[in-house]
C-alpha positions in Angstrom: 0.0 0.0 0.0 1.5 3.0 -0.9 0.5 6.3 1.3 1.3 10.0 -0.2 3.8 11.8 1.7 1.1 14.6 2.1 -1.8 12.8 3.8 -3.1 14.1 6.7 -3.7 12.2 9.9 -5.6 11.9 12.8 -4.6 11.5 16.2 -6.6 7.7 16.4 -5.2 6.7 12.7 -1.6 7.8 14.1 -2.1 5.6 17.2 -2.9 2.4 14.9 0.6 3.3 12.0 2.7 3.4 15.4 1.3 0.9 17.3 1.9 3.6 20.5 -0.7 4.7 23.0 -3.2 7.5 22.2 -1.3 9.0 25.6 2.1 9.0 24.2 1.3 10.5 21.0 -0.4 13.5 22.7 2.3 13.7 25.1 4.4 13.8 22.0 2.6 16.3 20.4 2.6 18.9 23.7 5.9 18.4 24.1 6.2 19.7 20.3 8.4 16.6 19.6 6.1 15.4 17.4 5.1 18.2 14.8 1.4 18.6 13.6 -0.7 20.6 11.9 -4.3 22.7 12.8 -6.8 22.4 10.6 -10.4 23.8 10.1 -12.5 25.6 11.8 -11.9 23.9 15.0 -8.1 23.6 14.3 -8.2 19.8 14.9 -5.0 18.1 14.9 -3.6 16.4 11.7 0.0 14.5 11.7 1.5 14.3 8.3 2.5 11.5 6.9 6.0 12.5 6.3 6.5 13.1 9.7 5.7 9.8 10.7 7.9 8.3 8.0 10.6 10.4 9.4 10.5 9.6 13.0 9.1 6.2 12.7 10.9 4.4 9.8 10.0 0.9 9.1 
């Protein structure tokens, strides 16, 4: 399956690519060591896929 580098995910659908808890990918994400990015009206949070290629490489 091939996944474009632009792809926006949630906080749930990064959770199940990682295999980490929901807790340690919001502590992440406070912590600004995971980047993410606000969108909508409601500025939900979106991880991009490149990201996650870059800090967890399979």
């Amino acid at each position: 399956m091939t996944i474009d580098s632009d792809r926006l995910f949630t906080v749930a659908q990064t959770v199940k690519l990682t295999g980490y808890s929901e807790e340690s990918i919001r502590r992440w994400i406070r912590k600004g060591a995971l980047p993410v990015e606000r969108v909508g009206p409601y500025r939900r949070v979106r991880v991009r896929f490149s990201v996650l290629r870059q800090l967890f490489p399979r």
